[in-house]
N, C-alpha and C positions, 0 to 999 in steps of 0.2 A: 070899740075902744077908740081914745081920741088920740089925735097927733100927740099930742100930749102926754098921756097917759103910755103908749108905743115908745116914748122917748126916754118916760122913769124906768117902764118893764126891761131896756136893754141897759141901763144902768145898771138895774138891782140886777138883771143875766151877769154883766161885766163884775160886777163885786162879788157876786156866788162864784166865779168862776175862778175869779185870784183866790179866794178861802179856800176853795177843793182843793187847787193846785197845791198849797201848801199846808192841806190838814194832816198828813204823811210824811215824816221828813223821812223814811226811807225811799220813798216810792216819787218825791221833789227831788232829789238831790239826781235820782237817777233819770227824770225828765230834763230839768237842768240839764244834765253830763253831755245826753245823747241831744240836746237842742242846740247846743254848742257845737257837736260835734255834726251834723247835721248842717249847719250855718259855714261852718270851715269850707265844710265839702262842697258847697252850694258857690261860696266865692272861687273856690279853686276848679267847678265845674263851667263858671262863667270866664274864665282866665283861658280854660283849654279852649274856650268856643263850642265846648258838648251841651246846648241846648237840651236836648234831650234829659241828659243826665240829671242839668239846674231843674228841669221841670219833676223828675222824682223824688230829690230834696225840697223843693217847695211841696209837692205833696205830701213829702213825709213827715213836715213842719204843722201842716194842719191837721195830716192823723194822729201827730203825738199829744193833741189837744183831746183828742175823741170822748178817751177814759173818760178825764174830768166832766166832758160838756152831758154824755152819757148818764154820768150821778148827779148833776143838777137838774138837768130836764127832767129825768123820767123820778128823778127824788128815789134812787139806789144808791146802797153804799158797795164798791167794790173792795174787797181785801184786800192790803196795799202786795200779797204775794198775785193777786190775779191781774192788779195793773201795773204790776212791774215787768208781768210776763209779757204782757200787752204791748209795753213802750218797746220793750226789749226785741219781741218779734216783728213790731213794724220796720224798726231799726236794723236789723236783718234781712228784713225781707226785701227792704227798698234800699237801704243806701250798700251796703255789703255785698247783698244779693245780685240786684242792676246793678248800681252806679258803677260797685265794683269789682263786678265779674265773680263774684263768689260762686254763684250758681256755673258757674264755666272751670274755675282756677280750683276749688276746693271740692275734694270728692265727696259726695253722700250730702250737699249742704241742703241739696232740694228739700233730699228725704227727709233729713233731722228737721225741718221746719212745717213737713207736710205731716209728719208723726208730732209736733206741738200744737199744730193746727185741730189734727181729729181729737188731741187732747183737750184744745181752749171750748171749740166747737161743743163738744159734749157736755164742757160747765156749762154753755150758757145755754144749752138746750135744757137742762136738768134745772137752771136757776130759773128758768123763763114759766118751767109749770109751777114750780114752788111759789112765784112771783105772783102770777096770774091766779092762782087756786089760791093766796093769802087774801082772803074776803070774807067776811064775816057775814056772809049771806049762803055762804057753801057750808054746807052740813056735814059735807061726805068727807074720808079722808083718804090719800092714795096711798097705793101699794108700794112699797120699796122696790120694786121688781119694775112696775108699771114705772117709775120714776125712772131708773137705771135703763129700759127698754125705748123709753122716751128722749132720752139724752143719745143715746146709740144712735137713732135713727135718723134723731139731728142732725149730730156729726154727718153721716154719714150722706144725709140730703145738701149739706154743705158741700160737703166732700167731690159730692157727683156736679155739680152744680159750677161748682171752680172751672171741672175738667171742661165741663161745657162750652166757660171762659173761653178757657186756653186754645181748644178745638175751632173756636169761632173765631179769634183774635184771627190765629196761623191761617184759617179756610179765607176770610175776608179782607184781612188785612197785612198777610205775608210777612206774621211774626214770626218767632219760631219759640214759644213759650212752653209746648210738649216738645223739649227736648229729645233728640234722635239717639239709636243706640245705634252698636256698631255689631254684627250677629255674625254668625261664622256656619249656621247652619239656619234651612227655611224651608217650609213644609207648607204646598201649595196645589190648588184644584186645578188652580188658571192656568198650570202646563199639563196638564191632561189633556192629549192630545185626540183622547177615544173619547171626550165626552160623557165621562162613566160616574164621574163626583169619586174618582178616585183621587191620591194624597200623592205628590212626587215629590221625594223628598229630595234637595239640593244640599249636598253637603260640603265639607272645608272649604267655603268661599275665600277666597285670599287678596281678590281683587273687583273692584267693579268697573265696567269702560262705559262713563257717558259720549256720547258724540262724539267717540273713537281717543278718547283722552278719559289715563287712569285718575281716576278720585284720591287714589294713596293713601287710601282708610285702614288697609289689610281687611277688608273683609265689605259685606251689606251691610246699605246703611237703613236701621229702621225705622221709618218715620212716625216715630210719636208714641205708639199702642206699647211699647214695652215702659215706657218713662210714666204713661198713663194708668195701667193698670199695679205699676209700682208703687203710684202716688196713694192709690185707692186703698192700698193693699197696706201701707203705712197710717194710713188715718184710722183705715180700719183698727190700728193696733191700740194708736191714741185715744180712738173712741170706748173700746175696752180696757182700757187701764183706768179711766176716770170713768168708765160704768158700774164698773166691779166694786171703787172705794167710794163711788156715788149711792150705790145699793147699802152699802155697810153704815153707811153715815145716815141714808134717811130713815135705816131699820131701828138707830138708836139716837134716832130724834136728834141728831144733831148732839148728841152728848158723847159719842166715843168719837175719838179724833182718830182722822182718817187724813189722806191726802187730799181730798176732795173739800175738806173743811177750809182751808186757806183758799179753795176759787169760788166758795159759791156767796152770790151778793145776797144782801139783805137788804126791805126798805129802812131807807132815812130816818134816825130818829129828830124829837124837834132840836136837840142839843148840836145834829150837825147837817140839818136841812138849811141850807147855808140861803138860798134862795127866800124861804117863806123868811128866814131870819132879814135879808136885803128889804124884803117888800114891808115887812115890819114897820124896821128903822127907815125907813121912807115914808109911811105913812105919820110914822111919830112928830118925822122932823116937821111934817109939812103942817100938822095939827100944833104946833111949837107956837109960844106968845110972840117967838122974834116972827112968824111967819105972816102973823096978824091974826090969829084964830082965837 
């Protein structure tokens, strides 16, 4: 491809890319809202001097593009219910979440985002085999169960996958992303004093003394494995709830309406493959009498 040709292809990208953004006016108006709101935060994050915080708003500026860039490139359509959940969860997770202490200040917020998560997670495990098996060189056709058990596992490779994040952010880089709990009772080998892999159980903890100064937690603080096997345990739930109406939806061919029906994509057709439609009208204009041709 010539310099040239490199320079139309990111054109015709930039003009597919304004037509995605507003083939939806549900699913525009609410990129818009949160890109505005998103922008406020970002100047009012450069005002405090919280660098940090400006750098999550600038990321959450180019994830709320993703959806769109997503159904151009790969030439999918997503449901404006599955990229509203999309904008809506970035925008949570990053400006709400960090910027603004959500995950600290608002009780359960991890959970209800990590239980959207195994839900989003398991559409696009289940949209990904529909996707990839949509070839007209495959003979064979999948099981509704096989689909449903495919999208679970997704999730759930997802799911494991984050924690690993998290686990390595805190191990490496002295985050603290596995959130700590606060326990009042602790069952351990490491005070077995005989050596035996017997359990000693430590109960109504009230206080802990580091370096001879109390913490003033009321209780042990647990680092991480309770926040952790919480998170898993919540996705797990999301990944069954969109398994179960995932199952039901591909037993009837996509003709009984399910929950699952508004997240899972389908490809492009040519009426809004907005892309091959750019490369088109480029080609036309450039074959045009005014062009010399």
């Amino acid at each position: 491809m010539t310099k040239q040709e490199k320079k139309t292809e990111k054109k015709n990208f930039r003009h597919a890319m304004a037509r995605e953004l507003r083939e939806h006016r549900n699913s525009f108006i609410v990129f818009y809202v949160l890109r505005v709101l998103v922008l406020v935060s970002l100047v009012r994050q450069i005002m405090l001097r919280n660098y940090e915080g400006a750098f999550f708003c600038i990321l959450t500026i180019v994830l709320l593009y993703v959806p769109s860039w997503i159904q151009v490139k790969l030439h999918i359509e997503l449901p404006p219910a599955l990229e509203i959940t999309i904008l809506c969860f970035i925008f949570a997770a990053e400006i709400l979440g960090e910027v603004n202490a959500f995950y600290v200040n608002v009780p359960h917020w991890d959970t209800m985002l990590h239980t959207l998560n195994g839900f989003l997670a398991a559409a696009v495990g289940f949209s990904m085999v529909l996707l990839l098996n949509d070839d007209e060189r495959l003979t064979f056709d999948l099981s509704p169960f096989f689909l449903a058990l495919m999208a679970f596992c997704f999730s759930m490779t997802i799911g494991v996958l984050w924690e690993f994040f998290e686990f390595g952010m805190d191990y490496f880089f002295h985050t603290d992303m596995q959130k700590d709990t606060i326990i009042h009772n602790l069952y351990t080998v490491a005070l077995d004093t005989t050596r035996t892999n017997k359990v000693v159980a430590v109960k109504d903890i009230q206080d802990v003394v580091i370096n001879g100064e109390s913490l003033g937690l009321g209780g042990y603080l647990d680092i991480g494995i309770i926040d952790t096997m919480k998170d898993l345990s919540v996705n797990f739930v999301g990944a069954v709830v969109f398994s179960v109406t995932g199952f039901f939806y591909a037993r009837s061919k996509g003709k009984k309406k399910t929950a699952a029906q508004n997240f899972v994509p389908s490809r492009k057709t040519e009426e809004t493959d907005y892309l091959q439609q750019a490369r088109k009208e480029s080609a036309e204009k450039e074959q045009s009498p005014e062009n010399g041709v």
